[in-house]
N, C-alpha and C positions, 0 to 999 in steps of 0.2 A: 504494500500500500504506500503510496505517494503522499506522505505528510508535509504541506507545507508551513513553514516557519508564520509566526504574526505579519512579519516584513513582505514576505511573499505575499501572503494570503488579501487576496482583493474584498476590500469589505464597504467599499463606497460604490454608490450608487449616483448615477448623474441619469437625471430625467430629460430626455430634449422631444420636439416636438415638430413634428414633420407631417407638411401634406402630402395625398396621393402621390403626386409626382415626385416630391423630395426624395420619398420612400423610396420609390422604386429605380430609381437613379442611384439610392446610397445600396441596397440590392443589389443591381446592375455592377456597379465599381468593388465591391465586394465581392460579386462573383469573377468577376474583368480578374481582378487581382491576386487570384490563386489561395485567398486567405479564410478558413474555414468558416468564420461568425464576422458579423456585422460589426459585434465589439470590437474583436482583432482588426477590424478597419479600421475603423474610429480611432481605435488607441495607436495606431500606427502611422496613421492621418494626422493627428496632433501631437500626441509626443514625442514617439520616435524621430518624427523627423523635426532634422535640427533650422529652426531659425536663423536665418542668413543677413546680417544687414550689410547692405552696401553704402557708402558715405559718398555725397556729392564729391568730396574731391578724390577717390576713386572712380567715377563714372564721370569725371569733370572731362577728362578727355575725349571720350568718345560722345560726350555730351555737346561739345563744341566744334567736332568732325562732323556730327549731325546736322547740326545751326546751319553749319558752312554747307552745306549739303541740300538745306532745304534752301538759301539764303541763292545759289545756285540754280537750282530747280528753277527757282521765279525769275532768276535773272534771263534763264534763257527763253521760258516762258514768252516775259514780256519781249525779247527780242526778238521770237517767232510773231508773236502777237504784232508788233510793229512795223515789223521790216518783210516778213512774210517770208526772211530768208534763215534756212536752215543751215546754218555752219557746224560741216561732220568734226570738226578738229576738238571746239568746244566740247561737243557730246563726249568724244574719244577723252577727257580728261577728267570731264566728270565721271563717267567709266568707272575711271582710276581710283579719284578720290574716293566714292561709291564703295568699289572693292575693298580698299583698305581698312572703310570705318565697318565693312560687315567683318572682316578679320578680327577686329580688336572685341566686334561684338563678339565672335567665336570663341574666342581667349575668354570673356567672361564666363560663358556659358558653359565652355569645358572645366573650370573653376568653382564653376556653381556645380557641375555634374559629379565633378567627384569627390563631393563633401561625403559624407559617412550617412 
């Protein structure tokens, strides 16, 4: 027989309250998730996994790749808008920039991905 200790042994109760659909979506993700009980979800959903913050001046970079990126977008925008002409060389650079700020998003996301 499996006796578990006081520390072990789960003796709190948390009441929450879900409609039809919530229900069956926390169901759904439950079963999605290989995990035997809805509890095991829930407690796996919120505790186990770890809280990550990121601080503006870590995302301050690719925060301001971004700016420059949208800040770009309208530029060429409005000089399609205006001149009705499309210069391939511009586009070819924003490309660039484009590519590098999804890289750096990469780097975060692999960062985020392999926390515990």
């Amino acid at each position: 027989m499996n006796v578990k200790s006081d520390d072990e042994r789960k003796s709190k109760v948390l009441k929450v309250r879900l409609n039809d659909k919530e229900f069956a979506k926390l169901k759904q993700y439950t079963e999605e998730s290989g995990l035997r009980t809805m509890s095991e979800y829930i407690f796996n959903s919120i505790l186990a996994t770890p809280i990550v913050e990121l601080t503006d001046e870590e995302l301050a970079p690719e925060k301001a790749r971004l700016k420059e990126i949208s800040d770009r977008i309208n530029s060429i925008a409005i000089q399609v808008n205006q001149t009705e002409i499309f210069i391939p060389k511009i586009w070819k650079k924003f490309v660039r920039e484009l590519r590098k700020s999804r890289q750096g998003l990469r780097s975060i996301k692999q960062n985020l991905n392999s926390l515990p």
